[in-house]
N, C-alpha and C positions, 0 to 999 in steps of 0.2 A: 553504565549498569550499576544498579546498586551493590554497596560494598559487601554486605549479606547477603546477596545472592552468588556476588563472584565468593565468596568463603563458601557456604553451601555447595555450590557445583565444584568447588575446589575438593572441598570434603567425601563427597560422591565418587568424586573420580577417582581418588586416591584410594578410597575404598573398592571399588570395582578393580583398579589396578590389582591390590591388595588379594582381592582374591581370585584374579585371574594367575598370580604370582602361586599362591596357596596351590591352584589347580594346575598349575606348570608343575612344581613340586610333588605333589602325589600322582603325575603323570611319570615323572622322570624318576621317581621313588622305585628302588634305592638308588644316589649314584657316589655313593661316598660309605667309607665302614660305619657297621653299626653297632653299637655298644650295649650289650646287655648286662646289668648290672647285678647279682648277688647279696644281697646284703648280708651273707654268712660265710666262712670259711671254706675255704676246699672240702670235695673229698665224702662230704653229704649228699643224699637225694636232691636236697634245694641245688646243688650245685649241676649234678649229673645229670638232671633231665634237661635244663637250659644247655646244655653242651653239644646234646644229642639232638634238639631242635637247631641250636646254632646253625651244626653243620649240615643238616637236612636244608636250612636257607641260606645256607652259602653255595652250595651246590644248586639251587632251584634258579637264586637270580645273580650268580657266578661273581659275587660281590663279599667282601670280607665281614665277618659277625664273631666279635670277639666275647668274650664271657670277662667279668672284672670283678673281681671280689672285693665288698669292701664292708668287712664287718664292722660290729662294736653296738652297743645303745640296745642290745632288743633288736636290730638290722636297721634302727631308726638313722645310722649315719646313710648306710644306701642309699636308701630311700630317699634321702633328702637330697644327695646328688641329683637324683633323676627327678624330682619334684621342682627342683633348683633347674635344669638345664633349658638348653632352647626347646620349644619343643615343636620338632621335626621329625622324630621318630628316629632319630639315629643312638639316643639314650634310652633304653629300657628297663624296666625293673625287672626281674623275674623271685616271687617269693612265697615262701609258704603265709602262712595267715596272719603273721606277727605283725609286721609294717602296715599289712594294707587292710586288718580287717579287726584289730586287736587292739593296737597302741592307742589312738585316737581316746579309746576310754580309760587305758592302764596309765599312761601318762598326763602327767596335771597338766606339762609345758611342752608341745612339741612347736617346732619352726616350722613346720608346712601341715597339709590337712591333709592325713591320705585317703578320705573320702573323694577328693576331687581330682584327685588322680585317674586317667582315665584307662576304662576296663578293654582290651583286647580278650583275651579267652582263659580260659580254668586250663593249665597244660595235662593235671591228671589230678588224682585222687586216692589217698592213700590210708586205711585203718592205723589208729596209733595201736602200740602194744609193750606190754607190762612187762619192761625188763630186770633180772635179777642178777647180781654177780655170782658167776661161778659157785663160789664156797655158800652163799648165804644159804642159812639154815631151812626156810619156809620152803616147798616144794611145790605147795600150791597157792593159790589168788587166798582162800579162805587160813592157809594156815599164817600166811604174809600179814592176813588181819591181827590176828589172835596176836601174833609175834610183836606187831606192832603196838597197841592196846597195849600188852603186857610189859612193853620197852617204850613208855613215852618220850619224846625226843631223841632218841638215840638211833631209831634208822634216819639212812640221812637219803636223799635223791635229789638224783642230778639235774639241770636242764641244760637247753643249750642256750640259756640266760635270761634274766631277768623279763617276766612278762611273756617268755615262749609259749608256745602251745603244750612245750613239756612240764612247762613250769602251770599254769591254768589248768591243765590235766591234772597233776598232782593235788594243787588244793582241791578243785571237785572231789579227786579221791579220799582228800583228807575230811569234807566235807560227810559226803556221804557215807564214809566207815566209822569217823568220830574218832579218827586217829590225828596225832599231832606228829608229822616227821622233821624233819633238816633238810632245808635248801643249800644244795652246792652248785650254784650257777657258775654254765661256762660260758665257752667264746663259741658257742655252736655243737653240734651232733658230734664230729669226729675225736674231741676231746675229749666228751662225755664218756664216749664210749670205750677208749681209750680206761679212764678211771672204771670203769664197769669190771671191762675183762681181766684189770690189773685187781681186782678186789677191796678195790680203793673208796668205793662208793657203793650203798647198795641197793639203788632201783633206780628205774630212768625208763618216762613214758617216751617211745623214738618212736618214729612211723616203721611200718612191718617194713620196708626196700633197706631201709639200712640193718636192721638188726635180722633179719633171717638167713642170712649166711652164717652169721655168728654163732646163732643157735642152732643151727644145722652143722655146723662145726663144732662143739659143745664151749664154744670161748664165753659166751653168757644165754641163761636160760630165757626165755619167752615165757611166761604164766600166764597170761592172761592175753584176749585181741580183744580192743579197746570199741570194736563196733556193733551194732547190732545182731549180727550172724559172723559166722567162724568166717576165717579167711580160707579160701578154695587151698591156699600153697602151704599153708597149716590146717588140715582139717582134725589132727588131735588133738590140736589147744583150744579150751573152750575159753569164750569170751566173757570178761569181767561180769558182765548179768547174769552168767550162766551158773560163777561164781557165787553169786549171792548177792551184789551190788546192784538192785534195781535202778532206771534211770542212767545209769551209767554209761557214755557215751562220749568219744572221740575222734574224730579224723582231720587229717591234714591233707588238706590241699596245695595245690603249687599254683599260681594263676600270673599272666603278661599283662603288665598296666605300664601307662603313657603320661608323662607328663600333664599336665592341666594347658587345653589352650590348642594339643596336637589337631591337627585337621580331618574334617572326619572321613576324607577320602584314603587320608594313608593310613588311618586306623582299622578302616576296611581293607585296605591292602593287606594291610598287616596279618586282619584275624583269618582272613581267605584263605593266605600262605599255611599260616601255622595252621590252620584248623585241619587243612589236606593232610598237610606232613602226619597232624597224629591219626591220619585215619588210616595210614599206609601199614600194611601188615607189618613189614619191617620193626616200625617204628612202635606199634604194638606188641611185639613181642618183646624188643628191650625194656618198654616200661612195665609190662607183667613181670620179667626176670627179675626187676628190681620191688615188684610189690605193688604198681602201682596202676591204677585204672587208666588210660586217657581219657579223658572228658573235656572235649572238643564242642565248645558253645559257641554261640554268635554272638555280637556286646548286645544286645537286651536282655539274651539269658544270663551272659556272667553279669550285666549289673546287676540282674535280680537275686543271683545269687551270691556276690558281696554284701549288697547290703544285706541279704537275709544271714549270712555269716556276722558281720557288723552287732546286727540285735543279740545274736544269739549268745555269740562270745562278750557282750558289752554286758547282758543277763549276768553271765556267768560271776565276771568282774566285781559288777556292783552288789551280787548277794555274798562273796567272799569281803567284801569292803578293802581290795585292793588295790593302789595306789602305787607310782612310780614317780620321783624325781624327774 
């Protein structure tokens, strides 16, 4: 037999192997722990809805799903773990917008692409909102303007680091008010907030699930919801437009992505599981408690709605002329 043909059926075969192996694998999926990744600190929304999913699929396919925090970079170290890993679906991401829909145009140099990171589902959806420390003088979104114009450089706000969605909210705000403040970036949400309610720092755009206990407990104010229409769980806080900032517009999402390469039988498995779990009443009441919509897609919907995340926040980026190391 010729020698290019026995390489050719050699080739074939091994491929046919290859993905009868792939289809063995998402048959038997899960049969080992699965690691879902954080790219931010404890103690945050990014961290507590991946928790609350975890263990809704540990309990479904009686198999261990551990949560691993692994900040730093904007959550680009994360990221890049599970970008980096085998992928079989036992490493996952789980992240609000920074890693997978942000960085790619904030950063000059990243080591992976998180466009080809692949999409499982959006886990919920959450209005950012206008936080102020305790003491700070402005009461409201419009007298916060005034305050600030009149004090250039000198209010300072926080993020939970460089390129966050907290940090992209704020220059838009700085944008559209024609104010100049101070970046004090952190290592994620639970710090920030932390210098909020200590009076240490004075505004920080957080999504409503983390900050509305706080301001329901008066430890830092809410001024402003950063979305379209009031939020149902604050309906006397009106929203930055309502304020006077037309176009002004924020939300953060949480979304489950996969390695580059995973198979598209376990990424189906994957979004099946999770997509029931957020539809389970249960499971919707926790994440309202915490502020936060489920929005439970199929992967055609969350790709379309990545990338249409991608333009938007990549818009945002290049009309501020913002850049990251």
């Amino acid at each position: 037999m010729n020698v290019r043909v026995i390489a050719l059926s050699a080739a074939v075969a091994f491929s046919l192997h290859l993905t009868d192996c792939r289809a063995d694998d998402a048959t038997n999926y899960p049969s080992q722990t699965i690691k879902i990744i954080v790219p931010f600190p404890a103690g945050g929304t990014a961290d507590t809805l991946p928790r609350i999913v975890a263990e809704k699929l540990r309990q479904k396919w009686n198999q261990s799903v551990i949560i691993e925090n692994r900040s730093g970079a904007g959550g680009n170290i994360g990221a890049e773990v599970v970008a980096s890993s085998p992928p079989d679906g036992y490493t996952l991401l789980a992240s609000p917008p920074g890693p997978i829909a942000i960085n790619e145009t904030l950063y000059k140099k990243l080591s992976f692409r998180p466009s080809e990171l692949k999409p499982i589902t959006v886990l919920g959806t959450a209005p950012n909102v206008l936080d102020v420390r305790p003491d700070f003088p402005a009461r409201t979104v419009q007298a916060l303007v005034y305050y600030a114009k009149a004090n250039p450089s000198k209010v300072s706000f926080a993020s939970q680091g460089n390129g966050s969605t907290s940090h992209l909210t704020a220059i838009l705000f700085e944008k559209l008010t024609g104010t100049k403040m101070v970046h004090i970036p952190y290592r994620g949400t639970s710090p920030a907030l932390q210098d909020i309610m200590g009076n240490t720092v004075d505004l920080f755009f957080d999504n409503l699930g983390s900050s509305m206990s706080l301001h329901l407990g008066g430890k830092l104010r809410i001024l402003g919801v950063c979305d379209a229409e009031r939020a149902s769980s604050l309906p006397d806080v009106p929203t930055v437009r309502e304020a006077g900032v037309p176009d002004f517009a924020s939300v953060t999402w949480f979304a489950l992505v996969a390695p580059k390469g995973t198979p598209d039988a376990i990424l189906a498995k994957l979004n099946s599981a999770v997509t029931e779990i957020l539809r389970e009443p249960d499971i919707q009441a926790q994440f309202l408690k915490l502020g936060v919509q489920p929005a439970p897609m199929d992967i055609p919907a969350t790709a379309r709605f990545l990338d249409e995340e991608r333009a938007r926040w990549g818009d945002i980026i290049r009309s501020a002329g913002v850049t990251l190391e």
